[in-house]
C-alpha positions as CSV (number, residue, x, y, z in Angstrom):
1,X,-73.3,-57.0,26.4
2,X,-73.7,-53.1,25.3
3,X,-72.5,-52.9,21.4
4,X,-71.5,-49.4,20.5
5,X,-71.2,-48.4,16.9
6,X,-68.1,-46.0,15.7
7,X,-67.9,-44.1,12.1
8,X,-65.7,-41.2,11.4
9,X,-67.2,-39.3,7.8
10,X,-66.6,-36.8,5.6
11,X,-63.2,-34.9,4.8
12,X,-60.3,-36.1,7.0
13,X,-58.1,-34.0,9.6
14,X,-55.3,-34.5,12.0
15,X,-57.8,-35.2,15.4
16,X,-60.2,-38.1,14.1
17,X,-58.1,-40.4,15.6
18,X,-57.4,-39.2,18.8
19,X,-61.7,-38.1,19.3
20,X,-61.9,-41.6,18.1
21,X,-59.5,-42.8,21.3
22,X,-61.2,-40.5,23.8
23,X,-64.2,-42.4,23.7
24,X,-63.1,-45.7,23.3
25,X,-61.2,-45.1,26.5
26,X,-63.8,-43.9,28.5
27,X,-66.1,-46.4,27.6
28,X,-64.0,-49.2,28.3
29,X,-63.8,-47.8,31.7
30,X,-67.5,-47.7,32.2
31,X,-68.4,-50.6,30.6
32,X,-67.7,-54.0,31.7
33,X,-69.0,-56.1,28.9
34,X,-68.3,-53.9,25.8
35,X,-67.6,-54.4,22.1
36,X,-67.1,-51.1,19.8
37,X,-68.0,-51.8,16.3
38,X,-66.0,-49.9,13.8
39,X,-67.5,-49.1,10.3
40,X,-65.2,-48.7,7.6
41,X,-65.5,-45.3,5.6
42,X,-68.1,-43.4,7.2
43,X,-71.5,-43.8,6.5
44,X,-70.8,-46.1,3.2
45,X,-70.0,-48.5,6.1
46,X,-72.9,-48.3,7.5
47,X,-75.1,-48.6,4.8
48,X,-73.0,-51.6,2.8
49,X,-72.6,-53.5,6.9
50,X,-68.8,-53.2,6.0
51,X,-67.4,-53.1,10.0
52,X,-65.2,-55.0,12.1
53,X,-64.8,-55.4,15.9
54,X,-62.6,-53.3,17.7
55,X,-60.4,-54.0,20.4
56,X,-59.1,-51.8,23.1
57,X,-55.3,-52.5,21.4
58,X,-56.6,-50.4,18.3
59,X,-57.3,-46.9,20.3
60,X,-53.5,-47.3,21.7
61,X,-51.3,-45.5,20.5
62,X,-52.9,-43.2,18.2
63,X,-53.9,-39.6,20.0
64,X,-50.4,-38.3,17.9
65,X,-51.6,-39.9,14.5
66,X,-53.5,-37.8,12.2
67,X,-56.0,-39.0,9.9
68,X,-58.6,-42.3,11.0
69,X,-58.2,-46.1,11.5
70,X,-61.6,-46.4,10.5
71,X,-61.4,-44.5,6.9
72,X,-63.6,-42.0,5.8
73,X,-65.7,-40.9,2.4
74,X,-67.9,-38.2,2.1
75,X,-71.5,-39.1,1.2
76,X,-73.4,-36.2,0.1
77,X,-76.7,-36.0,2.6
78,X,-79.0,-35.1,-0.7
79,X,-78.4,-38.3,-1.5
80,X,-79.1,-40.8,1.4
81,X,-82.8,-40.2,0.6
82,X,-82.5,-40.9,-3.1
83,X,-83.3,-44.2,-3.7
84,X,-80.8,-45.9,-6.5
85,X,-82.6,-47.4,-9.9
86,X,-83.1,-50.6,-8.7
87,X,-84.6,-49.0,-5.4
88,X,-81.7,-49.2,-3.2
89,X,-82.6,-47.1,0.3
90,X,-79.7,-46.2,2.0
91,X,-81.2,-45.0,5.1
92,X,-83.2,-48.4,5.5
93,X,-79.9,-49.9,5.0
94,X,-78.3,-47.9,7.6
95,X,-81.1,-48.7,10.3
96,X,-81.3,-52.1,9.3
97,X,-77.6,-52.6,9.7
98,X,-77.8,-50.8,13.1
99,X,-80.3,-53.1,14.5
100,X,-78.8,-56.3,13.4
101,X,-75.8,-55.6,15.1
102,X,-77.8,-54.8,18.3
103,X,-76.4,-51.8,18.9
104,X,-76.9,-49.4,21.9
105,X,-75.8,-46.1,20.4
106,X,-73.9,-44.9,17.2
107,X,-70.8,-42.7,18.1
108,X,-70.8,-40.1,14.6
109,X,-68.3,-38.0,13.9
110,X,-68.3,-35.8,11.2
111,X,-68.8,-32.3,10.1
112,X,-72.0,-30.5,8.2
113,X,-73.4,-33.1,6.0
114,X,-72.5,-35.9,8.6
115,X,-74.3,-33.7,11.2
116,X,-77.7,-33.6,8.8
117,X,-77.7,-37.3,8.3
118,X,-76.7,-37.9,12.1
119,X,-79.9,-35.5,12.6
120,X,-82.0,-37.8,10.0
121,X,-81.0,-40.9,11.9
122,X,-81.8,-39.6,15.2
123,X,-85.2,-38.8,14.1
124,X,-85.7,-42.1,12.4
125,X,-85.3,-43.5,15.9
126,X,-81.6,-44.7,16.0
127,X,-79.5,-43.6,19.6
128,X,-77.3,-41.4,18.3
129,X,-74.5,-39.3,19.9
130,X,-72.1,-37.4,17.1
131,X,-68.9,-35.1,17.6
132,X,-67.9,-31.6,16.1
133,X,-65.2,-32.5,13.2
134,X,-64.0,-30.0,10.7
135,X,-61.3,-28.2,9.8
136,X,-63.1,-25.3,8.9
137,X,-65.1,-24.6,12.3
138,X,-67.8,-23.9,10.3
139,X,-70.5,-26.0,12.4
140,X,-73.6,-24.6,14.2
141,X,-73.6,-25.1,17.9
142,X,-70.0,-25.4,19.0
143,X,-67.3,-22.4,19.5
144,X,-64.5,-24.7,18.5
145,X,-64.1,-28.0,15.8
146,X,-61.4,-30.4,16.3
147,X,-59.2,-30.2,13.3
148,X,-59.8,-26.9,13.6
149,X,-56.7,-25.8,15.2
150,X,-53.8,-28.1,14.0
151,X,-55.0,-26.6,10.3
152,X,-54.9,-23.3,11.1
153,X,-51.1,-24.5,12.2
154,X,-50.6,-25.5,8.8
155,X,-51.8,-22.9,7.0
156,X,-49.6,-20.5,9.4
157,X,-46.6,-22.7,8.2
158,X,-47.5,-22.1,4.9
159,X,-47.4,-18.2,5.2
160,X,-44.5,-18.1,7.5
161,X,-42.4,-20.2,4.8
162,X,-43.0,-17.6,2.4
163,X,-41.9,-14.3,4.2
164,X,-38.3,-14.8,3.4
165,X,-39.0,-15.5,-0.3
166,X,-41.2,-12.9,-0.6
167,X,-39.1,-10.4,0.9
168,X,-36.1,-11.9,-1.4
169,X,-37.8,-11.4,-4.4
170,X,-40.2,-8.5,-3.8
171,X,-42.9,-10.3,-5.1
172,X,-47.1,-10.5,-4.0
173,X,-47.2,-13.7,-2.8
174,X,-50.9,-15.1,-2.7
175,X,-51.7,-18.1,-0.1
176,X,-54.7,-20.3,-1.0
177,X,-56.3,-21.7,2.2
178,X,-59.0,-24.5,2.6
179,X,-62.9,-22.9,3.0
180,X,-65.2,-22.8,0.4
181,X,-68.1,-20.8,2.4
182,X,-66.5,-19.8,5.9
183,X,-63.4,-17.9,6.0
184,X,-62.4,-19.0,9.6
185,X,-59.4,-20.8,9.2
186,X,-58.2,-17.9,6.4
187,X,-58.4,-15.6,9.2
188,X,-56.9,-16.9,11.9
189,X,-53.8,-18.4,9.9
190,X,-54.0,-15.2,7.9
191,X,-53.8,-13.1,11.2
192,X,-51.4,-15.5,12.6
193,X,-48.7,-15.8,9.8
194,X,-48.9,-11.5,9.4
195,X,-50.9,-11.5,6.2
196,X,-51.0,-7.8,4.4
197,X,-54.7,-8.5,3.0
198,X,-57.2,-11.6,4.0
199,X,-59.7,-12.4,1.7
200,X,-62.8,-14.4,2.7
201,X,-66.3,-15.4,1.4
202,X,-68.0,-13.7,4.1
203,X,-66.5,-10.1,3.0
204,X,-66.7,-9.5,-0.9
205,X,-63.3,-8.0,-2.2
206,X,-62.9,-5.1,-4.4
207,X,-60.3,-5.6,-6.9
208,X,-59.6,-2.0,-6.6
209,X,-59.2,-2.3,-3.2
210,X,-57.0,-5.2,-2.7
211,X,-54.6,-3.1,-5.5
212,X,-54.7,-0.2,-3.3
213,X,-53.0,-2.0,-0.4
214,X,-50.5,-3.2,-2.4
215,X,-49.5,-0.2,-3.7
216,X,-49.3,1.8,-0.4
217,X,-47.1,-1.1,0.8
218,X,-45.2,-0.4,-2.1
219,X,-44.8,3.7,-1.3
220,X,-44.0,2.9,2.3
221,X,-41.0,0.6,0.7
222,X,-42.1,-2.5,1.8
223,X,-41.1,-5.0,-1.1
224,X,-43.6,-7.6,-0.9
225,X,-47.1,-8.2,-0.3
226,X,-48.7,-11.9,1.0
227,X,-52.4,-12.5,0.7
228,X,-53.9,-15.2,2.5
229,X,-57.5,-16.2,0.1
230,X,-59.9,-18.2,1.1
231,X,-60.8,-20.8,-1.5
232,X,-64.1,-19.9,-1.6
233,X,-63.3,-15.6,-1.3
234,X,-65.4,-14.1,-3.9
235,X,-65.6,-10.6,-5.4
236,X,-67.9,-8.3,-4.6
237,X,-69.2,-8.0,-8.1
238,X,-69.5,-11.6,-8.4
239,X,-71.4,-11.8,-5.0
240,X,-74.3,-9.1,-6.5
241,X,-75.0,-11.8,-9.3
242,X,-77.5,-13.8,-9.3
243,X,-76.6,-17.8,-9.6
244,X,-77.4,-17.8,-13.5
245,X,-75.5,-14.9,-13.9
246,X,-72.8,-15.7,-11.8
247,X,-72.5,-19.0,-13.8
248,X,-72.6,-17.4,-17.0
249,X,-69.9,-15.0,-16.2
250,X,-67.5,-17.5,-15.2
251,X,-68.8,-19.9,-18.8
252,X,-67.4,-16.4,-20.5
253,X,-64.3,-15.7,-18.3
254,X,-60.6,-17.2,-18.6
255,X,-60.9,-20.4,-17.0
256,X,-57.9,-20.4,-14.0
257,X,-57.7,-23.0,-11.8
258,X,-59.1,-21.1,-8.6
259,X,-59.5,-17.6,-7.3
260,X,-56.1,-17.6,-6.0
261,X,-54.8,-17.4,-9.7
262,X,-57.4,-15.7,-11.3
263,X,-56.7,-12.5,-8.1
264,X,-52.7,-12.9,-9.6
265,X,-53.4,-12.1,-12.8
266,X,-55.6,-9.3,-12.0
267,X,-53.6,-8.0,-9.8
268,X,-50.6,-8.6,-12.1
269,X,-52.3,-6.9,-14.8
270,X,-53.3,-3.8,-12.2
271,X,-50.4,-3.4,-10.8
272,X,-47.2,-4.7,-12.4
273,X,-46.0,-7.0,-9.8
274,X,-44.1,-10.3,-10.2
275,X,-47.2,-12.8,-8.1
276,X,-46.8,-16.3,-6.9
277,X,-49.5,-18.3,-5.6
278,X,-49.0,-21.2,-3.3
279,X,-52.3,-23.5,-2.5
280,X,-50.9,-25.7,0.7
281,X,-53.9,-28.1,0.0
282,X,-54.8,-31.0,1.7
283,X,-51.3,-30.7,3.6
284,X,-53.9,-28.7,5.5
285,X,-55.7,-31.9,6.6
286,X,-52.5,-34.3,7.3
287,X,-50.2,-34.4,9.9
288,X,-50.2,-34.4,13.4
289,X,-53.0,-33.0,15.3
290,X,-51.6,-30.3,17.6
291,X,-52.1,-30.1,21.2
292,X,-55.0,-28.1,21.5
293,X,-56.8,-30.6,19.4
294,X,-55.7,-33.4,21.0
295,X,-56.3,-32.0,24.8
296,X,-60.4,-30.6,22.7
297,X,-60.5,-34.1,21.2
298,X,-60.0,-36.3,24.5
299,X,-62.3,-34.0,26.3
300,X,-64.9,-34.2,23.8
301,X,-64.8,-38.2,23.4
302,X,-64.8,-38.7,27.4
303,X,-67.9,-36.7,27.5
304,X,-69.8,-38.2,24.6
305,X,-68.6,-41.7,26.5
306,X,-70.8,-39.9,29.3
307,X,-73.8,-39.1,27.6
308,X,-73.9,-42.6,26.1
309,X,-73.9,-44.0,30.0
310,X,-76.5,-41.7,30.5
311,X,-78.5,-42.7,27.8
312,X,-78.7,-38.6,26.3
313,X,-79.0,-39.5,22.6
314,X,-79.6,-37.3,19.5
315,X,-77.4,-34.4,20.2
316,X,-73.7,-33.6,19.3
317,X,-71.2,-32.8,22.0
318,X,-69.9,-29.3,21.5
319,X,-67.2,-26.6,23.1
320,X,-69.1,-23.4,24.9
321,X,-67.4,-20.8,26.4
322,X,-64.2,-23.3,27.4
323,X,-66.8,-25.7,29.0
324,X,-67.7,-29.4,26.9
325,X,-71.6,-29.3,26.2
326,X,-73.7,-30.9,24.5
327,X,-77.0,-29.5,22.0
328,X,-79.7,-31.1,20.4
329,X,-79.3,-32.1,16.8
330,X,-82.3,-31.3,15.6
331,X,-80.9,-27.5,16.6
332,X,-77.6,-27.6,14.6
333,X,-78.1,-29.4,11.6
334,X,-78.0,-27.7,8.2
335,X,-77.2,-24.6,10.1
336,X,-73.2,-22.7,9.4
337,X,-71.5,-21.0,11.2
338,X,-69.7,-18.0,9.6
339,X,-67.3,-15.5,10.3
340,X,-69.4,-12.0,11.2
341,X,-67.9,-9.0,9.0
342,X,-68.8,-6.9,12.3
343,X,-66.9,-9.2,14.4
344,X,-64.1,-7.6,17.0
345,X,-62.4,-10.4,15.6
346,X,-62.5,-8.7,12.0
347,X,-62.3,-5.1,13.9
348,X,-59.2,-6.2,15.7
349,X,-57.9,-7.4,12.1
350,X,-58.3,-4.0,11.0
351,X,-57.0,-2.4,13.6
352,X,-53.3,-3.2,12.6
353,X,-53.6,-2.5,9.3
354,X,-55.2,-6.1,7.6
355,X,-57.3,-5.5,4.8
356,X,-60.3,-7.3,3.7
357,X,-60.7,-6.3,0.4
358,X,-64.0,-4.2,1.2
359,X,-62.6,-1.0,2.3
């Protein structure tokens, strides 16, 4: 009998469910004598030995739903070392639950933090084999995230929907997207859905700046303006601050609910225009994965099935160059992946006239 362990963690997206089914899939096929335990909500499943045994009805059906079967929750990795008050250790919990199952591998599939504590795991001697999930593409290692894609859809929606209004109204209309410290996903749905100015964490803003693009749109007579912000864009004052002072300023500033609204009223204030700010949210997440993800999320599942045959543990699969990979945990975890201000990606942006805030 092999025993294979599944957990999905962290945030949700639209491919967890159809990663989920690529490897299920595959290893039916290879296995004869096989029995795929599901843990419920990520890594709390794990550590509480909440599961239950899958059967190969439960992966049918499902590459077209969004979301997971298996639920997820997001367990900070600072954490799993702390031990609770009455000296609760989660990761002894985890391995202990691991080996009384029996298993032969756990099947992890998460983003940053799940990629750190599939890393810890791994070097506390569980067989572990974890995929690339994020909607942010933020993760060392691998050129492409599922999630990824069928987000950027979303957010593209999002700015599409408000070209006519914007045009209607002649208003600035700012579009908040999902990325506290990697603009990714602001850029290519930005780029995608013909922002005027993209703002990211990677490339402070100037104010100044941002107003100045406005206003020649204005003088060239075009009657609207649409940002697409990053949640986590940040001005270039702010970003010269130290933490304290940083923290301080914000203690002394008008509280608004996120940079998206606090940008509106400055550039209200600058510039006289009517601004609107729509924040697409966790709509961002939901849905449908698209097409891309779901060919990327099959592909990535059958080969994690194949490095589990092969017994290659502690590594995450990953997308290079086209081609499915895989890379050593110990290589990836903890590390981001950015957008590069210098990037042709960013020079191509410019090129047709998107600004960035810096320039």
């Amino acid at each position: 009998m092999t025993r294979i362990g599944l957990l999905t963690s962290g945030g949700d997206c639209q491919s967890l469910n159809a990663t989920l089914r690529g490897v299920a899939k595959s290893l039916y096929r290879i296995y004869d004598n096989l029995e795929l335990i599901g843990f419920e909500d990520g890594y709390k499943g794990l550590i509480h030995g909440q599961f239950r045994l899958m059967k190969p009805s439960d992966f049918s059906g499902i590459l077209t739903i969004g979301g997971t079967i298996l639920g997820t929750s997001r367990q900070p990795f600072k954490l799993m070392k702390v031990h609770d008050e009455d000296g609760f250790d989660r990761v002894e919990a985890m391995k202990v639950t691991y080996h009384k199952l029996g298993l032969s591998c756990l099947v992890i599939l998460g983003g940053n933090g799940s990629q750190k504590t599939a890393n810890l795991l791994s070097r506390e001697g569980l067989n572990i084999v974890s995929l690339p999930k994020t909607i942010d593409n933020d993760l060392w290692g691998t050129d492409m995230t599922f999630g990824f894609q069928s987000a950027v859809d979303v957010a593209t929606n999002a700015i599409d929907g408000i070209h006519t209004t914007a045009a209607s109204h002649g208003r600035v209309f700012i579009v908040e997207v999902m990325g506290h410290k990697a603009g990714w996903l602001t850029v290519h749905a930005g780029i995608a859905g013909g922002a005027d100015i993209i703002l990211i964490p990677e490339i402070p803003y100037h104010i100044d700046n941002v107003v100045r693009a406005i206003n020649e749109r204005t003088q060239q007579g075009k009657r609207f303006s649409i940002l697409a912000v990053a949640e986590g864009a940040i001005s270039a004052e702010e970003a010269s601050l130290s933490k304290k002072g940083l923290k301080e300023k914000k203690n002394a500033a008008v509280v608004y609910p996120s940079v998206a609204y606090e940008l509106g009223a400055q550039i209200t204030e600058l510039t006289g225009h009517e601004v609107r700010v729509t924040v697409p949210g966790h709509t961002q997440r939901g849905g449908a994965p698209c097409p891309y993800d779901r060919v990327v999320a099959t592909r990535l599942g059958a080969y994690a099935a194949g490095l589990i045959k092969q017994k290659t543990y502690g590594c995450m699969v990953c997308v290079t160059s086209g081609d499915i990979a895989h890379v050593p945990l110990g290589e990836i975890a903890g590390k981001l992946k950015t957008v590069d201000p210098k990037s042709q990606l960013i020079k191509e942006a410019k090129m047709v006239g998107i600004s960035f805030g810096d320039e």
